[in-house]
N, C-alpha and C positions, 0 to 999 in steps of 0.2 A: 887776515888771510881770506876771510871767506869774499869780500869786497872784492881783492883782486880775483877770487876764482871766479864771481861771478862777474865781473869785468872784462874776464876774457872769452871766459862762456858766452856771455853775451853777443859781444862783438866777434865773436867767431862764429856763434847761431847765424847772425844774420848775413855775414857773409856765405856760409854752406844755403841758408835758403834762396840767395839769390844762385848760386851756381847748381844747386839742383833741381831750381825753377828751370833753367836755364836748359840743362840736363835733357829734367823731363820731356820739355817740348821737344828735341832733337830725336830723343829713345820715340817719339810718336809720329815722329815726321813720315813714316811708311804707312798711317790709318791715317786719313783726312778726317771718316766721322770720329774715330776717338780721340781729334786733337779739337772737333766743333763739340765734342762731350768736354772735354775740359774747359773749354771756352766758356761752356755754357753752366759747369760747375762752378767755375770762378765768379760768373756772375753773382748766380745765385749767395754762393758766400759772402763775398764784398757788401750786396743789396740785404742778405740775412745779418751783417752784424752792424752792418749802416743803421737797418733801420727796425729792428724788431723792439720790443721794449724791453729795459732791463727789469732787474725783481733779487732784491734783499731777498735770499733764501734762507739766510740764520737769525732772521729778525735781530733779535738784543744785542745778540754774541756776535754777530756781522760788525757792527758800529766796536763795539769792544775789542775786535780783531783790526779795526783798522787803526786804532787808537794805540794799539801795542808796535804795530807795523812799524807804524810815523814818528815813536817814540823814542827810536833804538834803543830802550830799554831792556824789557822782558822779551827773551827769545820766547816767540810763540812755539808752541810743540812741535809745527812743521818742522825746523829746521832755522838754524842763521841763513840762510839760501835766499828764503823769504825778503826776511829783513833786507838786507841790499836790493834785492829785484826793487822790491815794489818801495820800499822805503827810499830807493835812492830816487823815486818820481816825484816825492811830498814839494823837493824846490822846484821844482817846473811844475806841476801840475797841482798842486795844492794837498795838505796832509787831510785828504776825505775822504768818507768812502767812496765817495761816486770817481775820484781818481782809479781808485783799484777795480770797478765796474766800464770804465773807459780802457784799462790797459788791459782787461781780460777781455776785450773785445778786437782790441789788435795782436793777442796773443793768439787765439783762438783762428783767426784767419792767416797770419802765419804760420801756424802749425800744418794747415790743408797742403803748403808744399813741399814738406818733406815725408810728410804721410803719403802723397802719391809717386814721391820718390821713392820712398822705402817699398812698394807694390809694383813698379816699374823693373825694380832693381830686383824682387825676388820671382814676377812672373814673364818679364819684361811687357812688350807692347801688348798681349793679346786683350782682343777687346771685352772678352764676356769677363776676364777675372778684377779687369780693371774697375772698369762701369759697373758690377756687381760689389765691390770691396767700397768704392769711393762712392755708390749711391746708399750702401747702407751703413755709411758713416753720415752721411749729408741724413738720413731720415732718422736719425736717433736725439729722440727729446733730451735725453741727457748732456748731450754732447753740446747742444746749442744753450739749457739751462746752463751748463756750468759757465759758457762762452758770456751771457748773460748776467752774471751772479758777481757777487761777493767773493764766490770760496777761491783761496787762492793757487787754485792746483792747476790753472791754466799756464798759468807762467812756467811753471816745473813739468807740466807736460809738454812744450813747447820746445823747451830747452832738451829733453829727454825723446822725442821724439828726433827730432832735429839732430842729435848725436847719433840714436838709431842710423839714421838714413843716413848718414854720415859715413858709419862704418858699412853698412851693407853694400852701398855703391861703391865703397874704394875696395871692399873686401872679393866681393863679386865680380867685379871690374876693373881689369889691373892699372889701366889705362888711369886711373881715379885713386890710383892706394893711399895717396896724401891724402884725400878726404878722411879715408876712415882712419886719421892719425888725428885731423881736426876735429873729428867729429868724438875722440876722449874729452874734447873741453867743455861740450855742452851738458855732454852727459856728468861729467863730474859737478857741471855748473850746478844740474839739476838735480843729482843725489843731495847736497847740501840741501835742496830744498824739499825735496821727499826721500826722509832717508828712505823708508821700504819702499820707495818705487825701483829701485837698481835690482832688489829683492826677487820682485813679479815681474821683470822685465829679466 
């Protein structure tokens, strides 16, 4: 079961991201500089996870965690969530770590559009809540270590995000209410794979 939920999660993440890519840009079309701030935040993300270096942050237990991942074995603590995400990459992309430091890298810059979806949709276009909210996500060392790293909580924030803005746009926006009906698949994707994240969120 968990394979199909994250199967669907998946493919339903990445559809809500392109349409609330999509979204976004339209909710901005009345600010020209806050849609060259976006422009210019996209850059920067794309060139920040293109090209910064990555970095094992669990040293031992990094390599051990990817070994459990790739083995469909032993469900790691996270969740079975995991296991499918990133285990279902081991036949394209090879069962390594540096697979799951590659997918945390296009996790991590998928996540930037539905996180400024989710800030569109609760302050709409203004410029100081946006470019304040979305530049002090872009300056937080954490945010780009994780995008960086090993640990596997980008995929589950991704997915979990991604569902956020999912409901919030269709829930705020009637125009959009099928979204926040799609936007239960990612979140559910992504409880499997943090269960306490549904918790704090």
């Amino acid at each position: 079961y968990a394979a199909a939920l994250m199967g669907a999660g998946v493919l339903l993440a990445i559809f809500l991201v392109l349409v609330l890519g999509r979204w976004s840009w339209v909710v901005m079309a009345g600010d020209p500089v806050l849609r060259r701030c976006a422009i210019v935040g996209g850059v920067i993300v794309l060139v920040g996870h293109a090209l910064l270096p990555d970095r094992m942050v669990m040293v031992y237990t990094g390599y051990d965690l990817a070994a459990r991942l790739f083995s469909f074995g032993e469900i790691p603590r996270y969740g079975a969530g995991v296991v499918a995400l990133y285990g279902s990459l081991a036949d394209v992309l090879g069962a390594d770590h540096r697979t799951i430091l590659l997918v945390n890298r296009l996790f991590g810059t998928l996540t930037m559009v539905p996180l400024l979806a989710a800030v569109l949709a609760v302050v709409g276009a203004k410029r100081a809540p946006v470019l304040v909210t979305m530049g002090l996500v872009l300056m937080l060392p954490i945010v780009w270590r994780d995008h960086m790293s090993e640990a596997i909580i980008s995929g589950s924030a991704w997915l979990l995000l991604t569902g956020v803005a999912g409901l919030l746009v269709g829930w705020l926006h009637e125009e959009h209410r099928a979204w926040a009906w799609l936007g239960l698949a990612p979140l559910a994707a992504g409880s499997v794979c943090r269960p306490e994240a549904p918790a704090a969120l």
